[in-house]
C-alpha positions, 0 to 999 in steps of 0.5 A: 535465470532470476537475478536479485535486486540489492535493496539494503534495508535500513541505514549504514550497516543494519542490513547486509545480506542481500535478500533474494526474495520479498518474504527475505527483504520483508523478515529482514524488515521487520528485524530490524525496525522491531517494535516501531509501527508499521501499520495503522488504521482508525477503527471506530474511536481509535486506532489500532497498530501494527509493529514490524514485529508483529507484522512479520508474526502475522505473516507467518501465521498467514503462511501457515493457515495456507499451508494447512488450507492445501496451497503450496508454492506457486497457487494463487490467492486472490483479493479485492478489498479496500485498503487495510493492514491486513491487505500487507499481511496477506501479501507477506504471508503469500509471498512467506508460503510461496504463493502468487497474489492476484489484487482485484481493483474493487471497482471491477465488474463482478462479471470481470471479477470471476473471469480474473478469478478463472484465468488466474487460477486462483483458489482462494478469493479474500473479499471484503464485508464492505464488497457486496458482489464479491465471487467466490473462490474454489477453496473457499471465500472469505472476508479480508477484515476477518484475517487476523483472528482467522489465522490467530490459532495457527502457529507462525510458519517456521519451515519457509519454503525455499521460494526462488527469485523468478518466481510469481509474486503478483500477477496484475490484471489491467486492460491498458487500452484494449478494454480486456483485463490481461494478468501482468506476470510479476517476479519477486526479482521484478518487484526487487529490481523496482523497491532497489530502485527506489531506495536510491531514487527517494530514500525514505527516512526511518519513522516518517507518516505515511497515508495510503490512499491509492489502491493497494491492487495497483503496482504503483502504490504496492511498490511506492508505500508498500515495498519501499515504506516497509523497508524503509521503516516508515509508518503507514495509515489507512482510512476507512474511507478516502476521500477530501474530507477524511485525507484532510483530517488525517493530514492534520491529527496525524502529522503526515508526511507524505503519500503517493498520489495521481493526477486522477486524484487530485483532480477528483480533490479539487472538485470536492474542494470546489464544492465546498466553496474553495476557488481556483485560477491557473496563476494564484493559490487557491482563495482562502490559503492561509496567508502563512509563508510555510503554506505558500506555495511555489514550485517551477513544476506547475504539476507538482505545485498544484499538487502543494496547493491543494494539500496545502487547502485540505490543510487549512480546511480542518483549521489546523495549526500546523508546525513546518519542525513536524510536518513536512510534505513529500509527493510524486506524481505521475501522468 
């Protein structure tokens, strides 16, 4: 028996019909944030966006071109690519169609890679034209950057399947600590269960700038970003690359207000940061923070405190001046 989780979306009374799915709560989204951006990624010389609006359109399309490919409610798609709007939109249109995702971590063995591939079922493999060992999929294989213009020619799906609240959304591989992937069945109520959750937790607030650094296959950042951003209204960015270098630059040029982040993470950023000659000590902020009282940092959570002064140095390091009316920084870690 599936039971649906209440996530309101938006604020006050915008939204009150509870939604039962994720397809549901994503529509619901997007009809009520409209034409405010949702997605948005640096390609070449500038930035290309994505709307609510259009984010849902692109679903739907998505839905239809699986649909037309034979896949019907409960098969599955794969994908292992790095992050990108397209990596939502196909997570929208899957779950609009029925369909259950299955997100390969793009540092997966390609050996791991097609025994996931086998054991799930899966039919359709997205890759990516960054991914060079990429396998294949039964119906076919196809590059993940490429779906927008592949699902152009198909009209938005208007006939949505009835899809139920215990039904397959994802099903996630991780080999926890037993070396072996094992696929993690997750329900449209689970994934529910967890954006209502954090609604109440950490309310986002409607326009506020996101980066999406961690891997949009693992269920930490699908759910934080993704499913909490997306009904929250927020804006979310997705680089190219990842690394000090470039979280830095979009930190500064773009206003950020806020990603999810690792411990892994900010380590692998510390010791980048170390490289470039930015030292370190248990007890002071990092030498060469800017002497400015807005970026100095304290916290009774040493975590959460490291966490500051490290952005707080990626900050300076693009010699940016930064205004604390416009940019206010919010994280979660978590071991």
């Amino acid at each position: 028996m599936g039971h649906s989780a209440f996530v309101r979306v938006g604020a006050g009374n915008e939204y009150d019909k509870v939604p039962g799915t994720l397809g549901e709560l994503l529509l619901a989204a997007s009809a009520t944030y409209g034409d405010d951006v949702a997605l948005q990624v640096r390609r070449g010389l500038r930035y290309e966006r994505i709307s609510y609006v259009r984010a849902a359109d692109l679903a739907r399309r998505v839905a239809a071109w699986s649909v037309a490919r034979g896949l019907a409610p409960g098969d599955r798609i794969a994908v292992r690519a790095p992050n990108m709007p397209e990596y939502v939109l196909l997570y929208l249109g899957a779950w609009l169609a029925g369909l259950v995702v299955v997100p390969i971590d793009v540092r997966t063995r390609p050996e791991v890679v097609t025994r996931i591939i086998a054991d799930s079922g899966a039919r359709i493999v997205f890759g990516s034209a960054l991914i060079e060992d990429g396998a294949a999929g039964p119906a076919g294989t196809y590059a993940l950057e490429e779906l927008v213009p592949l699902v152009a020619g198909c009209a938005p799906l208007a006939d949505l399947p009835r899809v139920a609240a215990s039904a397959l959304a994802v099903i996630a591989y991780t080999s926890g600590t037993t070396g072996t992937p094992k696929g993690v069945m997750l329900t449209h109520a689970n994934l529910l269960a967890e954006t209502a959750a954090l609604a109440r937790a950490y309310p986002l607030r409607r326009g506020l700038v996101a980066l999406s650094i961690l891997p949009l296959s693992h269920i930490y950042e699908l759910t934080v970003t993704f499913l909490h951003g997306f009904t929250s209204g927020i804006r979310v960015t997705y680089l190219p690359r990842t690394n000090a270098a470039t979280i830095a630059r979009a930190m500064a040029t773009l206003r950020v207000e806020g990603m999810t982040v690792v411990p892994e993470l900010l380590r692998l950023m510390r010791r980048d940061l170390e490289r470039r000659g930015v030292g370190f000590d248990d007890h002071a902020p990092p030498r060469g923070l800017l002497a400015e009282p807005r970026l100095q940092v304290e916290h009774e959570d040493r975590r959460v405190a490291d966490v500051l002064v490290v952005l707080a140095v990626l900050l300076e390091s693009e010699r940016e001046r930064v205004d604390p009316e416009r940019v206010h920084l919010d994280f979660h870690t978590r071991e």
